[in-house]
C-alpha positions as CSV (number, residue, x, y, z in Angstrom):
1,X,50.5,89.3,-66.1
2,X,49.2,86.2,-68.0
3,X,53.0,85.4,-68.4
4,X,53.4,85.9,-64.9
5,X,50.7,83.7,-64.5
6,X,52.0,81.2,-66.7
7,X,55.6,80.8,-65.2
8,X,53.7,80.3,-61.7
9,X,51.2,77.3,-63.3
10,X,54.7,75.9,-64.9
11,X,56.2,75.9,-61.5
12,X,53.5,74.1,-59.6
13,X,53.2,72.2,-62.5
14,X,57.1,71.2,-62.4
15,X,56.9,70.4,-58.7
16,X,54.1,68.2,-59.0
17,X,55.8,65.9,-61.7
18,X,58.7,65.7,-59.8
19,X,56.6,64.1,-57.0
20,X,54.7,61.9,-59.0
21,X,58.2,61.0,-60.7
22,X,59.9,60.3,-57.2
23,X,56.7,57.9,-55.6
24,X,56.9,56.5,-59.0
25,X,60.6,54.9,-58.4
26,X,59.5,54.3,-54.3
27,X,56.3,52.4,-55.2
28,X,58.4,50.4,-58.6
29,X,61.4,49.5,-55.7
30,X,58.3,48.6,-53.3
31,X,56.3,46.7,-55.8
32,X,59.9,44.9,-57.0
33,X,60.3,43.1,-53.7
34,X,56.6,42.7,-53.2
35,X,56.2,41.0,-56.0
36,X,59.6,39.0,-55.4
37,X,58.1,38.4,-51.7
38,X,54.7,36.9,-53.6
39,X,56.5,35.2,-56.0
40,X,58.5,33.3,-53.2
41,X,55.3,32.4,-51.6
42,X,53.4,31.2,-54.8
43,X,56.4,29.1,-56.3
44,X,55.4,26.1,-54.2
45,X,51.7,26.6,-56.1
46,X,52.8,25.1,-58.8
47,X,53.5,21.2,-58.7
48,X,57.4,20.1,-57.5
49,X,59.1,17.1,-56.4
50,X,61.1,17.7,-53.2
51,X,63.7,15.0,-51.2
52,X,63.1,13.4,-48.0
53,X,66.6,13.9,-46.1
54,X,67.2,10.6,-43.7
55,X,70.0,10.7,-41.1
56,X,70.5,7.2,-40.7
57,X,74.1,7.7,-42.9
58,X,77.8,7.1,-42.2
59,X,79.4,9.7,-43.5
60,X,76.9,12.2,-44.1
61,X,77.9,15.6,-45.1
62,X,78.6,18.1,-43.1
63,X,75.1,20.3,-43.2
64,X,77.2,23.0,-44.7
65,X,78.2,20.2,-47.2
66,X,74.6,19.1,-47.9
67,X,73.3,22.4,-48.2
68,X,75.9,23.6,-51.1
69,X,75.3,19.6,-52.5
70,X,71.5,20.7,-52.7
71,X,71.7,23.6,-54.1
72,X,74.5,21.7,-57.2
73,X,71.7,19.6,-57.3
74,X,69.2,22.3,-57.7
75,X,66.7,20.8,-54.8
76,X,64.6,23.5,-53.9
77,X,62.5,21.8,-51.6
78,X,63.2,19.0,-48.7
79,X,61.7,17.5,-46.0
80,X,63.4,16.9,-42.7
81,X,62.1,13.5,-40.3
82,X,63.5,16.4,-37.0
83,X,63.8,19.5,-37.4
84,X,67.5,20.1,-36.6
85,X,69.2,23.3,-36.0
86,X,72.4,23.0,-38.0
87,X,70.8,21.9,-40.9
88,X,68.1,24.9,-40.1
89,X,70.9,27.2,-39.7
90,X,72.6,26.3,-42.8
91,X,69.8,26.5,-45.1
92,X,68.9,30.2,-44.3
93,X,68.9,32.7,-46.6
94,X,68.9,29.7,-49.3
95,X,65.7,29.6,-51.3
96,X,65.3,25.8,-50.1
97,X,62.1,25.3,-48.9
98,X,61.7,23.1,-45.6
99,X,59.6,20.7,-44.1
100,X,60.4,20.1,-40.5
101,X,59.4,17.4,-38.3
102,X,58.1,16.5,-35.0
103,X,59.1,12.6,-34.1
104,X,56.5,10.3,-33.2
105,X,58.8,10.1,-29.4
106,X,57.4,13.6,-29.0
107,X,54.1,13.6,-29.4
108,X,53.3,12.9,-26.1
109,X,54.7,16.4,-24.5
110,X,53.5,18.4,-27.6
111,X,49.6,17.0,-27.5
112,X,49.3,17.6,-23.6
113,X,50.6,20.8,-23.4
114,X,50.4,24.5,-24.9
115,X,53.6,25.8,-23.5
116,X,55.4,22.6,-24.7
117,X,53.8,23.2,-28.0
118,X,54.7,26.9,-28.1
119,X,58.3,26.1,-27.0
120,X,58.8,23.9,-30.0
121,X,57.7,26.5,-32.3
122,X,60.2,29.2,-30.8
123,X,62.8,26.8,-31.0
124,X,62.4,24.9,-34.3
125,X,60.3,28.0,-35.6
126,X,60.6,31.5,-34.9
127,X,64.1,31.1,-34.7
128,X,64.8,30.8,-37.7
129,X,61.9,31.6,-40.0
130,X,62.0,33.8,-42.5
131,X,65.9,33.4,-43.8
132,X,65.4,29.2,-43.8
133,X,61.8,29.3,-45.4
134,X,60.0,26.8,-43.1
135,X,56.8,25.8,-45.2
136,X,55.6,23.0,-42.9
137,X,55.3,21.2,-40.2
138,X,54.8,17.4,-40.2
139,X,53.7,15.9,-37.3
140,X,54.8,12.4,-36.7
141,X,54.8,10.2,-39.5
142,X,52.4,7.4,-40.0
143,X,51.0,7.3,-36.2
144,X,47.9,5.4,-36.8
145,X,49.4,1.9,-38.3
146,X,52.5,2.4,-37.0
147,X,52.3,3.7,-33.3
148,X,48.2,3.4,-32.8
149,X,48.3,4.0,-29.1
150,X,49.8,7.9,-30.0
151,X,46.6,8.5,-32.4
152,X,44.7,10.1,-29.3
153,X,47.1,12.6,-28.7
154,X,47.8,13.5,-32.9
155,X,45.4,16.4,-33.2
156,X,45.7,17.9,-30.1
157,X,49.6,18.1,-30.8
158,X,48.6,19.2,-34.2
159,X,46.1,21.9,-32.9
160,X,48.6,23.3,-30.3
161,X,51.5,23.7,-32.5
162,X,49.0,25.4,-35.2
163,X,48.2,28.2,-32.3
164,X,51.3,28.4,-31.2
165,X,51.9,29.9,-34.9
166,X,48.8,31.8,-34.8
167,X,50.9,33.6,-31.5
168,X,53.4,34.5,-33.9
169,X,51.2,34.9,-37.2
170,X,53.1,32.6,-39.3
171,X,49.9,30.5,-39.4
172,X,49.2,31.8,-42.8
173,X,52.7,31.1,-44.1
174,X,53.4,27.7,-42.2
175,X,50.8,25.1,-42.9
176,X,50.4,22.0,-40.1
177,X,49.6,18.6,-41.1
178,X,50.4,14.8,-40.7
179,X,51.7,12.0,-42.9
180,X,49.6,8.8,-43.6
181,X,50.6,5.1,-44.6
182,X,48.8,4.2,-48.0
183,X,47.0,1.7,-45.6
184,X,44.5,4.0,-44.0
185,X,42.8,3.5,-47.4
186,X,41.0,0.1,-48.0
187,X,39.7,-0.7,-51.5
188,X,42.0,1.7,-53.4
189,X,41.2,-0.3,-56.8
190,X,39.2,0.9,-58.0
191,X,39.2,4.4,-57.1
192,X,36.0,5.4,-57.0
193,X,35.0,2.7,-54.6
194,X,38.2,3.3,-51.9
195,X,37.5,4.7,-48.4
196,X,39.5,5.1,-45.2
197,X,39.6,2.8,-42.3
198,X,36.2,3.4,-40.3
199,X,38.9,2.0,-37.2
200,X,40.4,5.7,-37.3
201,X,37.4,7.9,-38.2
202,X,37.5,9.3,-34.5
203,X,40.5,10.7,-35.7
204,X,40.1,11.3,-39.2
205,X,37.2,13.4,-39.6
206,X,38.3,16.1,-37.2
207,X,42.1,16.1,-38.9
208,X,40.5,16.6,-42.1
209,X,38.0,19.0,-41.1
210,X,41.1,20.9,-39.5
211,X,42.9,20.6,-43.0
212,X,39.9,22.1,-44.6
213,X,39.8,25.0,-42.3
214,X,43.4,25.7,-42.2
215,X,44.6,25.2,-46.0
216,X,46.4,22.3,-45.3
217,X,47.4,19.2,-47.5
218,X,46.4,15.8,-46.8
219,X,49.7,13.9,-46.3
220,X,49.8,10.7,-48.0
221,X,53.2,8.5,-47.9
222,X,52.5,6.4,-51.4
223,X,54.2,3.4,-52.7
224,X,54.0,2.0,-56.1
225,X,56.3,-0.4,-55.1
226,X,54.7,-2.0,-52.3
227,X,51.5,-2.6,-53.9
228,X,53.4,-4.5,-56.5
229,X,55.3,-6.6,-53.9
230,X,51.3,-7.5,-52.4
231,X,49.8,-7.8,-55.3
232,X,52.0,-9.8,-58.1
233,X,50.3,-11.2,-61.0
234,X,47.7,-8.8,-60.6
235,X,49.4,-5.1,-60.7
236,X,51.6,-5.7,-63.7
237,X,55.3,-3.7,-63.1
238,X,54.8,-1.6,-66.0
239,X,52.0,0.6,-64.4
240,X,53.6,0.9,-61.7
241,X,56.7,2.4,-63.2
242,X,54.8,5.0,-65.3
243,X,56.3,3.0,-68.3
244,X,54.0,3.8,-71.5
245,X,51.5,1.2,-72.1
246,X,49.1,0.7,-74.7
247,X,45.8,1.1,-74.2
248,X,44.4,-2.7,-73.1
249,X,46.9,-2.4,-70.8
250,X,45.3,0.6,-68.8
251,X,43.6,-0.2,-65.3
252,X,39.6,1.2,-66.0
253,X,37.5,2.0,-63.0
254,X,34.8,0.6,-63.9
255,X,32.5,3.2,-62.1
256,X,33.9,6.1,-63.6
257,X,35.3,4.5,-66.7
258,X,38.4,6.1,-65.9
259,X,41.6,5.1,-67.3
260,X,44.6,4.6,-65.0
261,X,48.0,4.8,-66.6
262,X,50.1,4.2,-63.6
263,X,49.7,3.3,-59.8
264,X,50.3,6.5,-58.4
265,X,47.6,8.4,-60.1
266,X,45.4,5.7,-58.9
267,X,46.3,5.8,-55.2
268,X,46.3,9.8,-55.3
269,X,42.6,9.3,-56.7
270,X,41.9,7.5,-54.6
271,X,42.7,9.6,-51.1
272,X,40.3,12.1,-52.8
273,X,37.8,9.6,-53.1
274,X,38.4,8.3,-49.4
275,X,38.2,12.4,-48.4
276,X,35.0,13.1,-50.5
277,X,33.4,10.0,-48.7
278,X,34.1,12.3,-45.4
279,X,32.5,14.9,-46.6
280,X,35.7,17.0,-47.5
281,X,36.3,17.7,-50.7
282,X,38.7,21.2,-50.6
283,X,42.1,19.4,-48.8
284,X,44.6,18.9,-51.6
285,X,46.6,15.7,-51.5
286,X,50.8,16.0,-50.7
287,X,53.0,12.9,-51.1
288,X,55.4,13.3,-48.7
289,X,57.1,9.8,-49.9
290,X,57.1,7.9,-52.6
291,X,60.3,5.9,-54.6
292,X,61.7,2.9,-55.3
293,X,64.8,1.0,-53.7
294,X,68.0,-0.1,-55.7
295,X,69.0,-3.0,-54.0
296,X,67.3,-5.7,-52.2
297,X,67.4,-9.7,-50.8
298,X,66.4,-12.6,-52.5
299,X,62.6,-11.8,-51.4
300,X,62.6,-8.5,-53.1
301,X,63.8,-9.3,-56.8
302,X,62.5,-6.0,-58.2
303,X,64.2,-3.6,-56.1
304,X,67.3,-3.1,-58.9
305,X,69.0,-0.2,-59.8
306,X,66.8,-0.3,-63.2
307,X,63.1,-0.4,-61.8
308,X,64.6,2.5,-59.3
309,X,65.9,4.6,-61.9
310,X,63.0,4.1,-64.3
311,X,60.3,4.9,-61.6
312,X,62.0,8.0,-60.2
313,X,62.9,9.1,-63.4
314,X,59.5,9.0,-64.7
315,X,58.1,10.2,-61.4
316,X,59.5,13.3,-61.8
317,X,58.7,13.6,-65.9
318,X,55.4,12.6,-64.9
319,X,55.0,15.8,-61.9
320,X,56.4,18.2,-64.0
321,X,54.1,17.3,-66.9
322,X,51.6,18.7,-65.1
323,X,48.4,16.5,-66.1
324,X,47.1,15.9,-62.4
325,X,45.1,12.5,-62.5
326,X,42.3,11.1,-64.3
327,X,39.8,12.2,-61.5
328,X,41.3,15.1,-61.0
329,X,43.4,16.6,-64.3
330,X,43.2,20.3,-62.8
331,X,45.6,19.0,-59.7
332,X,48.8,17.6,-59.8
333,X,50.3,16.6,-56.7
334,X,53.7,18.0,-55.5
335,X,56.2,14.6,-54.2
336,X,59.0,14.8,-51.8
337,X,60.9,11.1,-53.2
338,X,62.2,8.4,-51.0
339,X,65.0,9.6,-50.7
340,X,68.2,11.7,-51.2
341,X,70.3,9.5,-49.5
342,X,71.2,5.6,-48.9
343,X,71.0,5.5,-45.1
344,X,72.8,2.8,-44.9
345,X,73.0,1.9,-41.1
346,X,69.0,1.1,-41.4
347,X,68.3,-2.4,-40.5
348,X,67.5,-5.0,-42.7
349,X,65.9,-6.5,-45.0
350,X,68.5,-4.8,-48.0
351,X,66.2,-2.5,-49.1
352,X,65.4,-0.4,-46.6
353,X,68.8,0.8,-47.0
354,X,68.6,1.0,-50.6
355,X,65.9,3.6,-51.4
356,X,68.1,6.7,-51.6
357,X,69.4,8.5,-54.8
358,X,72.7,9.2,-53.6
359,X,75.7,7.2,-51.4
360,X,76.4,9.6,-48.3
361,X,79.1,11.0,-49.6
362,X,76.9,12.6,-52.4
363,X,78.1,9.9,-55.6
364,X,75.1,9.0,-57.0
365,X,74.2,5.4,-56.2
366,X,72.3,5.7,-60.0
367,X,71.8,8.4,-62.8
368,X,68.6,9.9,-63.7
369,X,67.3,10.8,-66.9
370,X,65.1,13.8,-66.5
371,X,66.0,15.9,-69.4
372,X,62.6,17.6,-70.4
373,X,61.7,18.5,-66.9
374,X,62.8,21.6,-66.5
375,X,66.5,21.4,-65.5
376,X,65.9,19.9,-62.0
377,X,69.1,17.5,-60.5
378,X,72.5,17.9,-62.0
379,X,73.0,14.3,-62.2
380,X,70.9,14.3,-65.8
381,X,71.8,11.7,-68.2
382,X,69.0,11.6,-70.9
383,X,69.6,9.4,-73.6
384,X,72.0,7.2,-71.5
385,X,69.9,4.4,-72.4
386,X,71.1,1.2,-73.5
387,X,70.0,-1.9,-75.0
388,X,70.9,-5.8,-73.7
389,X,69.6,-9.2,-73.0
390,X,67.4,-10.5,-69.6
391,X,68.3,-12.6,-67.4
392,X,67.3,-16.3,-67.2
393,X,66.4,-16.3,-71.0
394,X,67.5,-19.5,-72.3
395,X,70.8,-19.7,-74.9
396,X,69.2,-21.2,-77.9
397,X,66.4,-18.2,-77.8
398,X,69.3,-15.4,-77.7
399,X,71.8,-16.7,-80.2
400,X,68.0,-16.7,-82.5
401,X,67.6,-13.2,-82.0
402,X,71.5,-12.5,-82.0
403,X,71.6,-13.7,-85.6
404,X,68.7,-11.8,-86.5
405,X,70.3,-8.5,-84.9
406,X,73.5,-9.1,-87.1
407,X,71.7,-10.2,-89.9
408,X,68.9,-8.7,-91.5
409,X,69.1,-6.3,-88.2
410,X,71.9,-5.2,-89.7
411,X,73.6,-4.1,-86.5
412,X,77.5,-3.7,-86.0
413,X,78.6,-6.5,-84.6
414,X,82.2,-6.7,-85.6
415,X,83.2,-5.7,-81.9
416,X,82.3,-9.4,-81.0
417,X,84.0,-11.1,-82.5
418,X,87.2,-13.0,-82.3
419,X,90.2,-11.0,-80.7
420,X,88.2,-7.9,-80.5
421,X,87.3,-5.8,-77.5
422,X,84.0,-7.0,-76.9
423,X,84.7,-10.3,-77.8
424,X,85.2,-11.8,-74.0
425,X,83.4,-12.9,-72.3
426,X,83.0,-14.9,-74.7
427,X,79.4,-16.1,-74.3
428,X,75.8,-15.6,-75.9
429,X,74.8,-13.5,-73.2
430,X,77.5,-10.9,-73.8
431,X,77.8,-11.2,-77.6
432,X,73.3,-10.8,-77.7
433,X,73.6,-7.6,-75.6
434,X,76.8,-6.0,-77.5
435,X,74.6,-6.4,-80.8
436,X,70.8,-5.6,-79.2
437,X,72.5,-2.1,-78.1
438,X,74.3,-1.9,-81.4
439,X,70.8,-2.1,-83.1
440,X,68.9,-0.2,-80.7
441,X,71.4,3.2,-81.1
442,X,71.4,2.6,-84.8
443,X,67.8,2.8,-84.9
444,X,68.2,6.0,-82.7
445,X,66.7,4.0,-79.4
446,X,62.7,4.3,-80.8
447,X,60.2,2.7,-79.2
448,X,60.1,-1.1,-79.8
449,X,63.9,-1.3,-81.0
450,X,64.4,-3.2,-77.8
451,X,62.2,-6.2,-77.9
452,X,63.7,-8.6,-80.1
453,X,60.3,-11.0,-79.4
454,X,61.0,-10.3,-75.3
455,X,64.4,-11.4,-74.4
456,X,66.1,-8.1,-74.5
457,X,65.6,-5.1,-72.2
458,X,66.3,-1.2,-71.8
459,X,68.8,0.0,-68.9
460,X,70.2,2.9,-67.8
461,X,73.4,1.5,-66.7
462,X,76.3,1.9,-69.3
463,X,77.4,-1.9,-70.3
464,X,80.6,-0.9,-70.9
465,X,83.3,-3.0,-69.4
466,X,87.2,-2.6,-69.8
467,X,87.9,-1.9,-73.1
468,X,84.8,-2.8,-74.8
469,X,82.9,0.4,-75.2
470,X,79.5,-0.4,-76.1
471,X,77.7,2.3,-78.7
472,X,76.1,5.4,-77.0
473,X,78.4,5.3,-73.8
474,X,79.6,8.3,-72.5
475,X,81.6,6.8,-70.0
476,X,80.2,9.0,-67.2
477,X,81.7,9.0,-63.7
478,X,81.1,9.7,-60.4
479,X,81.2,13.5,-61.1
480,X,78.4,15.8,-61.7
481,X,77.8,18.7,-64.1
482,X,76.3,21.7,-62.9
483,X,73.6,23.0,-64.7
484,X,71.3,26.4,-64.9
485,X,68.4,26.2,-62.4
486,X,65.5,28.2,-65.3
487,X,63.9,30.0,-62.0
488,X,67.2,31.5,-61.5
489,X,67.5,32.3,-65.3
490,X,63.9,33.9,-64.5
491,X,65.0,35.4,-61.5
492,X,68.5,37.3,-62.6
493,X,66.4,38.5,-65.6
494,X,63.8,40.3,-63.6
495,X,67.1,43.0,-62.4
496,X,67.1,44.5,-65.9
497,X,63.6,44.4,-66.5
498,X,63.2,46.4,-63.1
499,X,66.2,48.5,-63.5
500,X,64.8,49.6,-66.9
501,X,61.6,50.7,-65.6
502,X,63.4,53.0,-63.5
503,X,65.6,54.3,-65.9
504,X,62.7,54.8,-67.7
505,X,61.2,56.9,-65.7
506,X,64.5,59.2,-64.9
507,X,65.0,59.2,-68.6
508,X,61.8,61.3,-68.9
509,X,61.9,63.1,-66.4
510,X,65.4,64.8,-67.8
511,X,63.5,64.9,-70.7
512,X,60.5,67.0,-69.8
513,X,62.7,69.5,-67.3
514,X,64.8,70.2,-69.9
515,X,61.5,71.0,-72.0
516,X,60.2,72.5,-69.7
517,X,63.4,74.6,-68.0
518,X,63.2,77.6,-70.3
519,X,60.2,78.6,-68.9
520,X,61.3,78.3,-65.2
C-alpha cells in the first residue's frame, strides 16, 4: 500500500515537473523577445549621433541604395526633413531608427485641422510603423526665426498630430517635438546667465510645458561654427572644434565657475539654463543639427576640409565619451550631424553645399577618424594624421624650422632632396612639410610634435602626391572597409546565450525522468 502510494505521489510528481519544465521554455522564448523588444526601445537611451539625410543631391542613391549604404556605414539612426514613403519603405525591418518630418509648407493644414492631422499620421505613420522604427516626429524646422508668421499655428499642429498618435497608441513609442535655431537663445555666454527670446514666450512656454508632459526632447539645431563666424577674435577656433586645450584656455562662467572646454557643451548648457528660467527643468535637450562645412567662398575661410573633419571627428569622440556637460555631467546629448550628404544643388554661398560627409554617390567627400568610438562609420581612418606647414607663413621662418627638423630634429629628410621623389616641387613649402611629417611619425605623432614654434599644422588629408609618398600614408581610396557594428556582435551573441538556457532546461529534464522512470 505505501508503495502503491508512493508510485501515485511519483506520478503527480512527474507530471507536475513536466509542466513547470514546458512554461519554463514558453516564458524563456517569451521573455527572449521581450527583452529583445525592450532592448530595441531603450538603445536610443543611451547617447548616439545620428545623420540628417538632405535631398537637395544629383545623383542620390536610389533609397534601396541609401539604405544598404547606411547600414555599410553602420548609421543606426537618421533624420529625414519629409517623411517620404520609399525611403520609409525601404528602411523597414532595418534596425534604423527614423525621424520623420513635417515641412514648414504644411503646417498650415496640419495646425487647423484634426482630420488633416490624423491623415498624416496614417499615411507617414501607421503605415509603416513598427517594421521602419519611427522614433519621432519633427515638426517644421526653425519656424520662429525663420518663418515667424507660422509660430501661431506650431503647437496646435504639434498637439493634433500627438492625438492623432494617442488614436493609435503609439504616443508612448513616437515622441512629437520641434527644432529651434540656436537664436531663440540670447546671452548664451555665459551659461548660466542665457535665456530665450521673451518675443516667443507665447509660444514657448506652452511647447515646453507640452515636452514636459509628453517625454519629449527639446530640439535644438546648434552650430559651433556659426558662432565662430559672429564672433572672431573672441571665440578662439580651438574650442569650437573640441581640440584639447590647456587649461587658461578654457571659457569659465563666471557665475558657476564652470569650465567650458568646447562651444557645444556651452550652448547645450545653456538651453537648460534658458528652460530652467521657464520653469522646466525635466525636457532633455536633442541636437537635431550640428557640423561643419568643407568648402566655402572667400568670406568663409574656415570652412576646409580640415576644420570639418576635425570637428565631426571629435563630435562624435566627444558623444560617445559620454561625459554630458559641465552643468549637466549625468546627460549627454544624442546629435543627428549636418549632414550625410553634399546637396549640392543648394544655393549659394559655397558652403551651404558643402556641409555633408559624403558626395551623392556615397565617396566620402573626407575621412573620419573615430577609432575609439565604438565602431560607428566604416570610413574610419585613425591615425591618418599627418604633419605639414601653414599657409601664408613667410619663407625665411620655414626654411628656420626646416633646418631644425633635419637637424637636431633628426627627421628623414633624404626624400627631398635633389632628384628624389619628393624633391619637386622644389620649394620651402614642400620640402618644410615632407620633413615636419617625417618628424611628427618618427616621434609617433605625440602631442606637440607638430608645432615647430607655429608654422606647421596637423591634417587629415594624406600629402602624398605622385610618387612622393610621404611617411604614415596609406594611400586610401575612395573605397570603404566594412567593419563589425559591436551591438550586432552583442546581438548574435545573445542566440547561444538563449539557446543554452533552453538546452539547459531539456538537459534536466532527461536527466531527472530517467531518474525518476524506474519508479513509474
Amino acid at each position: 500500500m505505501a508503495f502503491t502510494s508512493m508510485v501515485s505521489t511519483i506520478h503527480v510528481l512527474l507530471f507536475f515537473f513536466f509542466i513547470a519544465i514546458f512554461s519554463l521554455l514558453i516564458s524563456s522564448a517569451n521573455s527572449s523577445s521581450l527583452s529583445q523588444g525592450i532592448k530595441v526601445q531603450e538603445q536610443d537611451k543611451d547617447p548616439f549621433v545620428g545623420f540628417n539625410i538632405g535631398t537637395d543631391v544629383s545623383n542620390l542613391l536610389t533609397p534601396t541604395e541609401l539604405v544598404k549604404f547606411l547600414q555599410t556605414q553602420k548609421v543606426n539612426h537618421v533624420r529625414l526633413y519629409d517623411a517620404d514613403p520609399d525611403l520609409l519603405k525601404a528602411l523597414s525591418k532595418t534596425k534604423i531608427r527614423v525621424i520623420i518630418s513635417v515641412p514648414n509648407n504644411q503646417l498650415l493644414a496640419i495646425g487647423s485641422s484634426n482630420s488633416t492631422a490624423a491623415s498624416w499620421i496614417g499615411r507617414n505613420v501607421v503605415a509603416y510603423y513598427p517594421e521602419t522604427l519611427i522614433t519621432s516626429i519633427s515638426v517644421g524646422d526653425e519656424v520662429l526665426t525663420t518663418v515667424p508668421s507660422s509660430a501661431p499655428l506650431l503647437l496646435p499642429a504639434i498637439e493634433s498630430l500627438y492625438n492623432a498618435l494617442v488614436a493609435s497608441n503609439l504616443h508612448t513609442q513616437i515622441k512629437v517635438s520641434t527644432p529651434h535655431a540656436a537664436s531663440i537663445m540670447l546671452d548664451t555666454f555665459p551659461p548660466s546667465q542665457a535665456y530665450f527670446n521673451q518675443t516667443w514666450h507665447s509660444v514657448l512656454v506652452p511647447l515646453l510645458q507640452f515636452l514636459s508632459k509628453t517625454g519629449s526632447p527639446l530640439m535644438m539645431n546648434m552650430y559651433p561654427y556659426y558662432v565662430y563666424m559672429q564672433n572672431k577674435g573672441v571665440v578662439p577656433l580651438d574650442n569650437c572644434l573640441f581640440k584639447p586645450l590647456t587649461p587658461s584656455k578654457e571659457m569659465v562662467d563666471p557665475n558657476t565657475l564652470l569650465h567650458y572646454t568646447n562651444v557645444l557643451d556651452a550652448m547645450v548648457d545653456a538651453a537648460y539654463v534658458s528652460m530652467k528660467n521657464l520653469n522646466v527643468s525635466d525636457v532633455v535637450v536633442l541636437v537635431t543639427e550640428s557640423g561643419w562645412p568643407s568648402k566655402g567662398d572667400s568670406k568663409e575661410p574656415y570652412a576646409t576640409i580640415d576644420n570639418a573633419d576635425t570637428y565631426n571627428s571629435n563630435l562624435i569622440k566627444h558623444i560617445f565619451d559620454r561625459t554630458g556637460t559641465p552643468l549637466h555631467p549625468e546627460m549627454t546629448s544624442s546629435v543627428y550631424i549636418y549632414e550625410l550628404f553634399n546637396e549640392d544643388l543648394r544655393a549659394p554661398p559655397v558652403s551651404e553645399a558643402s556641409w555633408g560627409l559624403f558626395y551623392g554617390n556615397s565617396t566620402p567627400v573626407y575621412l573620419l577618424h573615430v577609432s575609439g568610438s565604438g565602431t560607428f562609420l566604416a570610413n574610419d581612418t585613425t591615425n591618418q594624421t599627418y604633419c605639414i606647414a601653414m599657409d601664408g607663413v613667410d619663407s625665411k621662418t620655414l626654411q628656420t624650422a626646416l633646418d631644425w627638423a633635419c637637424g637636431p630634429g633628426r627627421a628623414n629628410c633624404s626624400e627631398i632632396q635633389p632628384g628624389e621623389s619628393c624633391y619637386q616641387p622644389n620649394n620651402v613649402k614642400g620640402h618644410a612639410s615632407f620633413a615636419f611629417n617625417s618628424y611628427y611619425q618618427k616621434e609617433g605623432r605625440a602631442s606637440g610634435s607638430c608645432d615647430f614654434k607655429g608654422v606647421a599644422m596637423i591634417t587629415t588629408t594624406d600629402p602624398s602626391h605622385g610618387s612622393c609618398i610621404f611617411p604614415g600614408s596609406k594611400k586610401v581610396g575612395n573605397h570603404t572597409q566594412t567593419v563589425v557594428n559591436s551591438t550586432q556582435v552583442a546581438s548574435s551573441g545573445e542566440a547561444p546565450r538563449r539557446s543554452l538556457s533552453r538546452g539547459f532546461c531539456v538537459s534536466i529534464m532527461i536527466l531527472v525522468t530517467s531518474t525518476l522512470l524506474p519508479f513509474w
